[in-house]
Chimera marker file (.cmm) of the C-alpha trace (Angstrom):
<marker_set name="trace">
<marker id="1" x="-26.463" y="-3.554" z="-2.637" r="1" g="1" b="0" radius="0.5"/>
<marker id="2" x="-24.374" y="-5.279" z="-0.487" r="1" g="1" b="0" radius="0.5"/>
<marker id="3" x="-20.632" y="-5.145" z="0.463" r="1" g="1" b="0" radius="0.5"/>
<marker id="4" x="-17.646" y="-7.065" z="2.960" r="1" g="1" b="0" radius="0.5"/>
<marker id="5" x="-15.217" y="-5.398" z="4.468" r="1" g="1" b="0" radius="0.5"/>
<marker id="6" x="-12.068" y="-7.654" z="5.884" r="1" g="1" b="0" radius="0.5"/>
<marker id="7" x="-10.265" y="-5.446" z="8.258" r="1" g="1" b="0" radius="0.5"/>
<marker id="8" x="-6.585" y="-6.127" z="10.300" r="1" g="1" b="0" radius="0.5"/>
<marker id="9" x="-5.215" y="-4.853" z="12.760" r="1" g="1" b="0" radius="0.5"/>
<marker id="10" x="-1.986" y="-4.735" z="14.195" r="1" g="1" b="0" radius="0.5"/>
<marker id="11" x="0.029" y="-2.896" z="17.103" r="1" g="1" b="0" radius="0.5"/>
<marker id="12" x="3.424" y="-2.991" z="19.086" r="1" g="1" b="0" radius="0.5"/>
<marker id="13" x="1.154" y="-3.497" z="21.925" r="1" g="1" b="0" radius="0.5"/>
<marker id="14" x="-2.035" y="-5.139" z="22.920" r="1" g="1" b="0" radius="0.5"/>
<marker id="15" x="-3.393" y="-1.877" z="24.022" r="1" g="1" b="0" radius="0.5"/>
<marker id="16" x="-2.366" y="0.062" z="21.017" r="1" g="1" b="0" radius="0.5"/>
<marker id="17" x="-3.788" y="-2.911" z="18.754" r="1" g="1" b="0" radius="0.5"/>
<marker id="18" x="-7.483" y="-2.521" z="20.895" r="1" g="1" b="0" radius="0.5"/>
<marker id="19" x="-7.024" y="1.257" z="20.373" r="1" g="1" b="0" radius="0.5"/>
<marker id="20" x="-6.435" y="1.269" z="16.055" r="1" g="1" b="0" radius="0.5"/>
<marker id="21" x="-9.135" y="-1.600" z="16.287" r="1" g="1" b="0" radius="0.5"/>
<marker id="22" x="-11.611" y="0.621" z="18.348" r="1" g="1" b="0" radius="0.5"/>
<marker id="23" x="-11.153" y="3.786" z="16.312" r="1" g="1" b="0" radius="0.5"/>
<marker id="24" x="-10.973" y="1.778" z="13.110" r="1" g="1" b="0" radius="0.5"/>
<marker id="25" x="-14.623" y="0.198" z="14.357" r="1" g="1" b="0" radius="0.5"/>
<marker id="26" x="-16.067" y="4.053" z="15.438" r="1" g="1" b="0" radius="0.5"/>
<marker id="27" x="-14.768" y="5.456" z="11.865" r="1" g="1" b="0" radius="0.5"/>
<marker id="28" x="-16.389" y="2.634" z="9.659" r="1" g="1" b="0" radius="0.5"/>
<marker id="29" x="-19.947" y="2.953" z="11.800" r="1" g="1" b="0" radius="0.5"/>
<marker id="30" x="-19.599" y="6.730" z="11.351" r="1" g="1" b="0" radius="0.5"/>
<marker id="31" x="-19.542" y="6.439" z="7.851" r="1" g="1" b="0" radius="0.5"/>
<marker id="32" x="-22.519" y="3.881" z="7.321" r="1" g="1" b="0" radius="0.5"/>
<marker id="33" x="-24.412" y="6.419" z="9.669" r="1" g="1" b="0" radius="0.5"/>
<marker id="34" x="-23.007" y="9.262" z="7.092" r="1" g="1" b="0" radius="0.5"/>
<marker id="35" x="-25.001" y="7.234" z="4.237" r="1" g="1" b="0" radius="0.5"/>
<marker id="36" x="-27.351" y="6.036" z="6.025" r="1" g="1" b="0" radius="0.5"/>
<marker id="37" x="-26.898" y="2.052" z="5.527" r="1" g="1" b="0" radius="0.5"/>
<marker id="38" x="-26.756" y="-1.258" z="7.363" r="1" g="1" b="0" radius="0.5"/>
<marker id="39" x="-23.359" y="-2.496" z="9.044" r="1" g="1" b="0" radius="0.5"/>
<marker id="40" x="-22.928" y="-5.618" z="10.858" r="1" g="1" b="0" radius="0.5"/>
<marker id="41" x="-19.466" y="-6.302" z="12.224" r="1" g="1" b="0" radius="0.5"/>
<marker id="42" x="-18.059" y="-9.678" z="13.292" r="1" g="1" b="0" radius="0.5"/>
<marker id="43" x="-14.988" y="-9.942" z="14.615" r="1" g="1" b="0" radius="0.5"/>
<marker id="44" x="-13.301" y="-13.090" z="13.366" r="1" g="1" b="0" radius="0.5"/>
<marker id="45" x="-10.087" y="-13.129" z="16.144" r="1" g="1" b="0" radius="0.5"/>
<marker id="46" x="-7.174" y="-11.186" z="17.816" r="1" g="1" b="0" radius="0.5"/>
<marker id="47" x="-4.095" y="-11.689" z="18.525" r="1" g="1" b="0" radius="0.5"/>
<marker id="48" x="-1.914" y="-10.004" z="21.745" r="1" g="1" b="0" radius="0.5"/>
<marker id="49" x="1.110" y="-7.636" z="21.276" r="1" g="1" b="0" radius="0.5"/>
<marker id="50" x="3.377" y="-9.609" z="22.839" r="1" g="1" b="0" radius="0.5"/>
<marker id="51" x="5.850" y="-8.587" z="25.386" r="1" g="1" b="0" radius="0.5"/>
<marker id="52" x="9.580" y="-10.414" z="25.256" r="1" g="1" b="0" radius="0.5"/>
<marker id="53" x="11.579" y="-11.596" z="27.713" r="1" g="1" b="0" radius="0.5"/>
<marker id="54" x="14.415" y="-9.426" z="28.521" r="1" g="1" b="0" radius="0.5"/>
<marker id="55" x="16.951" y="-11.977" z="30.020" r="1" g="1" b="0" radius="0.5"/>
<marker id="56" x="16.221" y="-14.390" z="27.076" r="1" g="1" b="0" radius="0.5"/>
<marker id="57" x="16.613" y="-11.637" z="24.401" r="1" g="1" b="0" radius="0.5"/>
<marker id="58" x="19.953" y="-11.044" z="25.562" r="1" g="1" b="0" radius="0.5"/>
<marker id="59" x="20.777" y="-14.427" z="26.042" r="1" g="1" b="0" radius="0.5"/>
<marker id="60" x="19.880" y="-15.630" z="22.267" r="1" g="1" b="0" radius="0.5"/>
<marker id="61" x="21.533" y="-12.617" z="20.969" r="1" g="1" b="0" radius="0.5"/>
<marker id="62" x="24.961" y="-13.431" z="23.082" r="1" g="1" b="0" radius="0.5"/>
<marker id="63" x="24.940" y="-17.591" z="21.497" r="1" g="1" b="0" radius="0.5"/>
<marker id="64" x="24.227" y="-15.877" z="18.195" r="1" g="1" b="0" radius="0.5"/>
<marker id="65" x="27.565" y="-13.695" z="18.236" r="1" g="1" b="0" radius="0.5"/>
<marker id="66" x="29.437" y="-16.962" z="19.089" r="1" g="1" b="0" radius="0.5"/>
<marker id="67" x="28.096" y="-18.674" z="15.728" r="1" g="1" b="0" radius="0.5"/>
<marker id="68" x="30.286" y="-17.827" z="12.957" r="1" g="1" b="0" radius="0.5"/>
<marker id="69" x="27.473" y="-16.839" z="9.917" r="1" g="1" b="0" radius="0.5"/>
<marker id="70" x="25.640" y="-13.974" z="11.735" r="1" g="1" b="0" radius="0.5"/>
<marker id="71" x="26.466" y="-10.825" z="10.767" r="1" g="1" b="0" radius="0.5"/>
<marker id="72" x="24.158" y="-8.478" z="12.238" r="1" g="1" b="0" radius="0.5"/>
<marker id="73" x="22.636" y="-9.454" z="15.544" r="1" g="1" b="0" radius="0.5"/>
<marker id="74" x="20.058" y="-7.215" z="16.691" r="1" g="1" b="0" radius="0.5"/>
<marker id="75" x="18.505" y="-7.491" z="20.518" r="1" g="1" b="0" radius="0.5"/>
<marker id="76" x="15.350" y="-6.141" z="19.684" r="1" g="1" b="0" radius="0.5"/>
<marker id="77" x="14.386" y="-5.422" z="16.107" r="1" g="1" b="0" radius="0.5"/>
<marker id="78" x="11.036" y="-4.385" z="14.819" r="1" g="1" b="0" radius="0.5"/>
<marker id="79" x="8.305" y="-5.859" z="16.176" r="1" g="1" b="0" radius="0.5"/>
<marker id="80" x="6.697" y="-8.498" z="14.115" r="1" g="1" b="0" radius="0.5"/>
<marker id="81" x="5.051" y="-11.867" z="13.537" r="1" g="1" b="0" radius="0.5"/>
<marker id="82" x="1.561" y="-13.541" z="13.902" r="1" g="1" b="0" radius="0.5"/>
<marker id="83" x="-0.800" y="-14.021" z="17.031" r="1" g="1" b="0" radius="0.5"/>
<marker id="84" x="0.825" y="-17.298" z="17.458" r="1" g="1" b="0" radius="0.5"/>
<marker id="85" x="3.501" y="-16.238" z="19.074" r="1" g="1" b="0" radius="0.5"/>
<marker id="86" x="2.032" y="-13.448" z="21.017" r="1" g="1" b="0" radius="0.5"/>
<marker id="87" x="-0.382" y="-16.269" z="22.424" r="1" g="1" b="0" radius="0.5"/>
<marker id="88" x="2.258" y="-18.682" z="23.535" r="1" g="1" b="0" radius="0.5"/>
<marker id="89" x="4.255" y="-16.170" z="24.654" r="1" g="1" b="0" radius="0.5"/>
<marker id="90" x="2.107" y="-14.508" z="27.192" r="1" g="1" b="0" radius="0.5"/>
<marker id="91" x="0.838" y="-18.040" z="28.210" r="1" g="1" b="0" radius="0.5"/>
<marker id="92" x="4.151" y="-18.812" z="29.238" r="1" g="1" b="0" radius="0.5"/>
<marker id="93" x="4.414" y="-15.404" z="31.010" r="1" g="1" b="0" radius="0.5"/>
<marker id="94" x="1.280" y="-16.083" z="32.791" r="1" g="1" b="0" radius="0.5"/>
<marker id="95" x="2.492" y="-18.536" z="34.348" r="1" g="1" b="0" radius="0.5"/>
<marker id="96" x="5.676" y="-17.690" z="35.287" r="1" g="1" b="0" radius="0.5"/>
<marker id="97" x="7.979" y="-18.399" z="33.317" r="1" g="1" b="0" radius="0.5"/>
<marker id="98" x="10.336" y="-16.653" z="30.333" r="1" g="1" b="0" radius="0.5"/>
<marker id="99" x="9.343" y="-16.238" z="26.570" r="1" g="1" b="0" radius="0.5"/>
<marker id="100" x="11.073" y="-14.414" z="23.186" r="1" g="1" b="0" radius="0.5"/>
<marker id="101" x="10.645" y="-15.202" z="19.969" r="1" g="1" b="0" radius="0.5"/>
<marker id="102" x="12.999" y="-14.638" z="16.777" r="1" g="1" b="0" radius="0.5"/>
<marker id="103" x="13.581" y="-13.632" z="13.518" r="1" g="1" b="0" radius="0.5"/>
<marker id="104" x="16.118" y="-14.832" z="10.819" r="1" g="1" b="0" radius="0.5"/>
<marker id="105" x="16.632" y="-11.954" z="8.435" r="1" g="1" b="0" radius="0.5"/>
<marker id="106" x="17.605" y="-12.690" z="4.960" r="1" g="1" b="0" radius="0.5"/>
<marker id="107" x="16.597" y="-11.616" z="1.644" r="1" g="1" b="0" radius="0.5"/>
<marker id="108" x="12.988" y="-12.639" z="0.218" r="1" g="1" b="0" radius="0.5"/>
<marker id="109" x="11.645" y="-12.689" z="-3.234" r="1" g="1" b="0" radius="0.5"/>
<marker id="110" x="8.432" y="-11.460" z="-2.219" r="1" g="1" b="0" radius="0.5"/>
<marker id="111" x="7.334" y="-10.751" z="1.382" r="1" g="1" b="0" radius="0.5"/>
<marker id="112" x="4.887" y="-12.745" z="3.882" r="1" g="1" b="0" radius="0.5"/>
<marker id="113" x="1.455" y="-13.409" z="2.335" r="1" g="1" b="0" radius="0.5"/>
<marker id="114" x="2.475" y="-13.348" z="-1.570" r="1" g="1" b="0" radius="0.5"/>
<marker id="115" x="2.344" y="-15.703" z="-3.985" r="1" g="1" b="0" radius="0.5"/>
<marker id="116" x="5.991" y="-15.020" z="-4.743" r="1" g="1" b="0" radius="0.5"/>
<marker id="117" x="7.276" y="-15.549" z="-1.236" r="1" g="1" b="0" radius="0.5"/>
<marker id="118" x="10.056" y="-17.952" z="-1.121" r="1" g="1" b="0" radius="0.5"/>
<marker id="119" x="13.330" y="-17.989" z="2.121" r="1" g="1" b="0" radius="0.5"/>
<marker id="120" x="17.188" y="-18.026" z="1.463" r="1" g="1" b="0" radius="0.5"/>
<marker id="121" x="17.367" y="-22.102" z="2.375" r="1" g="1" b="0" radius="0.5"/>
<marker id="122" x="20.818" y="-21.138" z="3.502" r="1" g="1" b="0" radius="0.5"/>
<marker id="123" x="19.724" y="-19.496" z="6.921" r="1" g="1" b="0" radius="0.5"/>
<marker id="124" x="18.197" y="-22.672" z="7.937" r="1" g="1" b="0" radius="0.5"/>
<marker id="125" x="21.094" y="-23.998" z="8.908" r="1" g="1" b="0" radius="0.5"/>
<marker id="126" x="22.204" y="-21.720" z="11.535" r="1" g="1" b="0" radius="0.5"/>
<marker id="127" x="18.689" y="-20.749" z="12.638" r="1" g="1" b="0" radius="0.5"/>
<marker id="128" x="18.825" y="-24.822" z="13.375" r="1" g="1" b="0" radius="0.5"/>
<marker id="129" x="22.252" y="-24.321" z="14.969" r="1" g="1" b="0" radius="0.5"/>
<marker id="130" x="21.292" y="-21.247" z="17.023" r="1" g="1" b="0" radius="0.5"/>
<marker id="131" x="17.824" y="-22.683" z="18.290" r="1" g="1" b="0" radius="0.5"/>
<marker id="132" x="20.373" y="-26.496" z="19.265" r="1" g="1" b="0" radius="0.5"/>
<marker id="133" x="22.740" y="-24.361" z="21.506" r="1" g="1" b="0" radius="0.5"/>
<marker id="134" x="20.027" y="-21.913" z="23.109" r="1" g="1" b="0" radius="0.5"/>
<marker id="135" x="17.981" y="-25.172" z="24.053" r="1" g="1" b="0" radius="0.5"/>
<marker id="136" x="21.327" y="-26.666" z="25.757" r="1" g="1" b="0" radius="0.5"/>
<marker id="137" x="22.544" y="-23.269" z="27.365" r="1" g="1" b="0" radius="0.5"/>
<marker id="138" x="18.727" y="-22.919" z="28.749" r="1" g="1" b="0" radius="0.5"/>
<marker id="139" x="18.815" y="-25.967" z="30.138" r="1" g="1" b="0" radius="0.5"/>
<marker id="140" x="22.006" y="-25.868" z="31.485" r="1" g="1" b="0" radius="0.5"/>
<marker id="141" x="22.665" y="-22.478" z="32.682" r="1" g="1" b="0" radius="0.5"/>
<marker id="142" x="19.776" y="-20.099" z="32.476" r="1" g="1" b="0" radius="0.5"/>
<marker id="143" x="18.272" y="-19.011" z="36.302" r="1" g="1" b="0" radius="0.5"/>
<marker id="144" x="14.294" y="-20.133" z="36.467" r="1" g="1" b="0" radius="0.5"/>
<marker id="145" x="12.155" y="-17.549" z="37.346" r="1" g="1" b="0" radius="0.5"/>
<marker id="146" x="9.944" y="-18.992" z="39.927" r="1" g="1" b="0" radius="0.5"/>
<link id1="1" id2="2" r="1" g="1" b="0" radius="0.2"/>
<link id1="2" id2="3" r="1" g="1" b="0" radius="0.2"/>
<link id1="3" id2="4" r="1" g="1" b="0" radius="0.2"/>
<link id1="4" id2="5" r="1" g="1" b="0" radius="0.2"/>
<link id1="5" id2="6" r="1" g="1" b="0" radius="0.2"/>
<link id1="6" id2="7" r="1" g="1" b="0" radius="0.2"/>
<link id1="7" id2="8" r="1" g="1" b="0" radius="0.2"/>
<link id1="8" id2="9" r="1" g="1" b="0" radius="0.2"/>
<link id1="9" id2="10" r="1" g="1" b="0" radius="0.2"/>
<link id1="10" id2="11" r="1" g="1" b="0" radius="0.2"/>
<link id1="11" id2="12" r="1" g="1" b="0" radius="0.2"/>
<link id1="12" id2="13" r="1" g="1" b="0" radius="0.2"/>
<link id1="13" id2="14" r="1" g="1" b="0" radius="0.2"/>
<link id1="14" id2="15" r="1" g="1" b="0" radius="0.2"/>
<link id1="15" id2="16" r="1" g="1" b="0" radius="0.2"/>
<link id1="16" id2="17" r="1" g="1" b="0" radius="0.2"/>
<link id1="17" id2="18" r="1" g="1" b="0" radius="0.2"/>
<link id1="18" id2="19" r="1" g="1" b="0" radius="0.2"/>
<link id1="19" id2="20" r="1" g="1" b="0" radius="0.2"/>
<link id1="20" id2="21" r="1" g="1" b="0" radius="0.2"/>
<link id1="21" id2="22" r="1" g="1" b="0" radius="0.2"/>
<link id1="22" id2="23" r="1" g="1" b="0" radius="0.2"/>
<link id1="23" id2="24" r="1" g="1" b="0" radius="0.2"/>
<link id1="24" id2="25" r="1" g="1" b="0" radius="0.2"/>
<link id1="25" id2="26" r="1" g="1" b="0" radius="0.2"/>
<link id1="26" id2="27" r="1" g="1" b="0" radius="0.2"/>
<link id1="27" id2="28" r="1" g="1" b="0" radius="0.2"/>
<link id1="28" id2="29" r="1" g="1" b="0" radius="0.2"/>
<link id1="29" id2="30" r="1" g="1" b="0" radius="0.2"/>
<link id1="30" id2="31" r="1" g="1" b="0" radius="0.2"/>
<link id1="31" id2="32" r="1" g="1" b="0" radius="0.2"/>
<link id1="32" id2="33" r="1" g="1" b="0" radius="0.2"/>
<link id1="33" id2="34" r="1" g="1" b="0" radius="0.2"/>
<link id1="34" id2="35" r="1" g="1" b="0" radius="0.2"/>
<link id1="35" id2="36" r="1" g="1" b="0" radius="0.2"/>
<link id1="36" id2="37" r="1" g="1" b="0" radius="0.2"/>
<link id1="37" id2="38" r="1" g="1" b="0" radius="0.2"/>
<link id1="38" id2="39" r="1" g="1" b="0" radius="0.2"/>
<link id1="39" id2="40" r="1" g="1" b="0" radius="0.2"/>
<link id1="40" id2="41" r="1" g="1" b="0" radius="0.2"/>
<link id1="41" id2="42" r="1" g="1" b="0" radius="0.2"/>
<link id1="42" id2="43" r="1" g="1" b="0" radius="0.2"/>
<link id1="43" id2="44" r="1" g="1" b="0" radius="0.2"/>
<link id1="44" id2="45" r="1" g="1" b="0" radius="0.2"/>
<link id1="45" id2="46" r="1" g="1" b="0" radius="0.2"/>
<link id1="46" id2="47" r="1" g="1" b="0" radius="0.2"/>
<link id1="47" id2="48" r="1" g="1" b="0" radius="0.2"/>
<link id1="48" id2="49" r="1" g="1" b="0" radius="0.2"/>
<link id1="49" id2="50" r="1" g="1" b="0" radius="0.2"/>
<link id1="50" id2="51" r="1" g="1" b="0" radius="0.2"/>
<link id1="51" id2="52" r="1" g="1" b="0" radius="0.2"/>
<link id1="52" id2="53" r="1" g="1" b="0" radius="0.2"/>
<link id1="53" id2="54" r="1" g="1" b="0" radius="0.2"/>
<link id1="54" id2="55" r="1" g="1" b="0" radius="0.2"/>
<link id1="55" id2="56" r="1" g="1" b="0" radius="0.2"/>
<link id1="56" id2="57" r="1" g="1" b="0" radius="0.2"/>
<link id1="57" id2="58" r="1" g="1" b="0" radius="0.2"/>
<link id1="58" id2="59" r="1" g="1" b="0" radius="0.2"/>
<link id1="59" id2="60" r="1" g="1" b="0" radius="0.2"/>
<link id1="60" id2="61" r="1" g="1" b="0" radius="0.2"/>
<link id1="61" id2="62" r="1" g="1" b="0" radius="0.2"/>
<link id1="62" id2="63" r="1" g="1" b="0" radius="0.2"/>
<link id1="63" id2="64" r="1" g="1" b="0" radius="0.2"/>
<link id1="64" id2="65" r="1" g="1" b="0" radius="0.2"/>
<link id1="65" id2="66" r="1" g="1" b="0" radius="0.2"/>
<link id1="66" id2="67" r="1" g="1" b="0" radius="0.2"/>
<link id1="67" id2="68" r="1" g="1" b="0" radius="0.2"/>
<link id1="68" id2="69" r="1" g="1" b="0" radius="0.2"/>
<link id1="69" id2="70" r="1" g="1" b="0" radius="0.2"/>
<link id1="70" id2="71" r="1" g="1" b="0" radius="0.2"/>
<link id1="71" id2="72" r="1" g="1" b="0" radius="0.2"/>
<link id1="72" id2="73" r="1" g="1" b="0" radius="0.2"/>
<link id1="73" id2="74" r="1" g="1" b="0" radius="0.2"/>
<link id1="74" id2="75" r="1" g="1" b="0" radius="0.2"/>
<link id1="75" id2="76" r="1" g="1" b="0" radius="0.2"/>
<link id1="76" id2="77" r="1" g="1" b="0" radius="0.2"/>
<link id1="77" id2="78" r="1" g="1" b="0" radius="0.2"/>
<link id1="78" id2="79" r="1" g="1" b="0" radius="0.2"/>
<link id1="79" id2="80" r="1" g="1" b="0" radius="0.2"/>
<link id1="80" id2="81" r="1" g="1" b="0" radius="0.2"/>
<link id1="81" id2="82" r="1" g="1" b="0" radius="0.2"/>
<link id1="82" id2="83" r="1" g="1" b="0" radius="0.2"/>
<link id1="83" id2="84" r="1" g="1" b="0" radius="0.2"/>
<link id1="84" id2="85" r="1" g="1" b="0" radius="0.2"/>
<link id1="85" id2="86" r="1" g="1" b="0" radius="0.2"/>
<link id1="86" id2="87" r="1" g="1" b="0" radius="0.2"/>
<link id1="87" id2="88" r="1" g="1" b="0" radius="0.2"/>
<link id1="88" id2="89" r="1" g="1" b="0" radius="0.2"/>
<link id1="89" id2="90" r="1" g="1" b="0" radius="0.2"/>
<link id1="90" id2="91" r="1" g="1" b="0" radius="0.2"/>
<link id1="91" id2="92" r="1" g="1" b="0" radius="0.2"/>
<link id1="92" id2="93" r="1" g="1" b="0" radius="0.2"/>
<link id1="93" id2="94" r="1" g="1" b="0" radius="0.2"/>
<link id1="94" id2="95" r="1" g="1" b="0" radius="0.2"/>
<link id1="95" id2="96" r="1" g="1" b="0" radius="0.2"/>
<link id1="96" id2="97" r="1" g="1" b="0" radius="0.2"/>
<link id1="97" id2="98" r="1" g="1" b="0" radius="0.2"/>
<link id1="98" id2="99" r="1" g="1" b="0" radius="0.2"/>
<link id1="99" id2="100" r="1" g="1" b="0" radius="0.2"/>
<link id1="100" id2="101" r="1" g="1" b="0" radius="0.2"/>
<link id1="101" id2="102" r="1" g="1" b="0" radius="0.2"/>
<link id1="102" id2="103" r="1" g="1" b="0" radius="0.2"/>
<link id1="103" id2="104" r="1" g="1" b="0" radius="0.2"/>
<link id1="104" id2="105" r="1" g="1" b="0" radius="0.2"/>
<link id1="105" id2="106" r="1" g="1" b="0" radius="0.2"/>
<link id1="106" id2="107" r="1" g="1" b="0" radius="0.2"/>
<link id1="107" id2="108" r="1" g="1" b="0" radius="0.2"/>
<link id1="108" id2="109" r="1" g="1" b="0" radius="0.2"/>
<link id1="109" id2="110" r="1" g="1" b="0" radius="0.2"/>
<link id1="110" id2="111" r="1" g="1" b="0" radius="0.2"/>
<link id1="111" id2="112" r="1" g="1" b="0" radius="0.2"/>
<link id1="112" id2="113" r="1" g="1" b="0" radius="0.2"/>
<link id1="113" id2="114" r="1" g="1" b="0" radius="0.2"/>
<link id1="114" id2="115" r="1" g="1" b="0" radius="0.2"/>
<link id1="115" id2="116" r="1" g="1" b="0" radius="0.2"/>
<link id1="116" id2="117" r="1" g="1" b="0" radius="0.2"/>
<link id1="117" id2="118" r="1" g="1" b="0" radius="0.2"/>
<link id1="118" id2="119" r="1" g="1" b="0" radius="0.2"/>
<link id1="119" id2="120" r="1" g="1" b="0" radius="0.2"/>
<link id1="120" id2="121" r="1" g="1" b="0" radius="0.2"/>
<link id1="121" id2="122" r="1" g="1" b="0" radius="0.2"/>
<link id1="122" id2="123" r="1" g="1" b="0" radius="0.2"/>
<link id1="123" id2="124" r="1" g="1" b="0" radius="0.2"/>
<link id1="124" id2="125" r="1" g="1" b="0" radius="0.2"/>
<link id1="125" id2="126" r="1" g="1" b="0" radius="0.2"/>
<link id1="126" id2="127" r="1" g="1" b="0" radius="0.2"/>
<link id1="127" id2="128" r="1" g="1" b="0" radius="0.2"/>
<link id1="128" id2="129" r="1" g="1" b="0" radius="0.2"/>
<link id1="129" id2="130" r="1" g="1" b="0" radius="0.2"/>
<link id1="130" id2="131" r="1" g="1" b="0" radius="0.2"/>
<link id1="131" id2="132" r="1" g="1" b="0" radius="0.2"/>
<link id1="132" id2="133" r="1" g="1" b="0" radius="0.2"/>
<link id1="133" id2="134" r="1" g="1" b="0" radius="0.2"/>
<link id1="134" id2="135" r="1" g="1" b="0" radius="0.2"/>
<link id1="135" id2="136" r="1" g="1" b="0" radius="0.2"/>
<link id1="136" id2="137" r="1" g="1" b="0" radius="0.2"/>
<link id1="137" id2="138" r="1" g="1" b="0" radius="0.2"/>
<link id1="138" id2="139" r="1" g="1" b="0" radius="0.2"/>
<link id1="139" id2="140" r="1" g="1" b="0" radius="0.2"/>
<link id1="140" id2="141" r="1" g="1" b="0" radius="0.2"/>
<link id1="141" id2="142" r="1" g="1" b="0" radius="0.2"/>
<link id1="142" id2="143" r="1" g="1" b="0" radius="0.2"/>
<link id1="143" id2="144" r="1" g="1" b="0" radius="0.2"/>
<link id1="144" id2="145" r="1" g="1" b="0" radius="0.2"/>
<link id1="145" id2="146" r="1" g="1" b="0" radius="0.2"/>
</marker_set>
């Protein structure tokens, strides 16, 4: 008699997140109007797309090259992550200033959200190292914006 539906959605870009969300939204009340039953929809959160900064992408990627342990250094990978970073992110952009985030790849057991889930420890290290010298060069070297 009664049923929940937890829905998700995710896009490259804040506007192509609303649109999959929207049409997601019109298919689901199209079909309770189909059967003719109840829906109620609540929408729990959101989270923005996300838009990096260009100077700082090529930046972190340049340090990386230097540190000996990263093989395959890739400016702008797919797009991924949580709402957390798109949030803090386009805070930062908002008011003025620069914002990135990365990724370490390495091999998983399982991936993100699975009870299996478990990182190669071994990355820490240099994800440790690389996030040490981009803090210094930033500090030291990289033009504000404002």
């Amino acid at each position: 008699a009664k049923a929940v539906l937890k829905m998700e959605t995710r896009g490259a870009t804040t506007e192509l997140n609303e649109y999959v969300r929207e049409n997601a939204c019109r298919v689901l009340a199209g079909a309770a109007r189909m059967y003719d039953v109840k829906m109620e929809m609540k929408e729990m959160g959101g989270a923005l797309g996300g838009e990096v900064s260009e100077a700082i992408v090529k930046k972190l990627a340049e340090i990386a090259r230097t540190i000996p342990g990263f093989t395959d250094v890739q400016e702008y990978g797919p797009v991924g992550g949580s709402e957390d970073y798109s949030y803090f992110m386009s805070r930062v952009q908002e008011l003025g200033g620069q914002a990135t985030y990365v990724m370490f790849g390495t091999e998983l057991a399982a991936g993100h959200h699975n009870g299996y889930f478990d990182i190669n420890e071994d990355m820490l290290p240099l994800g440790v190292q690389l996030l040490a010298e981009a803090a210094y060069q930033f500090t030291t070297t990289l033009e504000p914006t404002r």
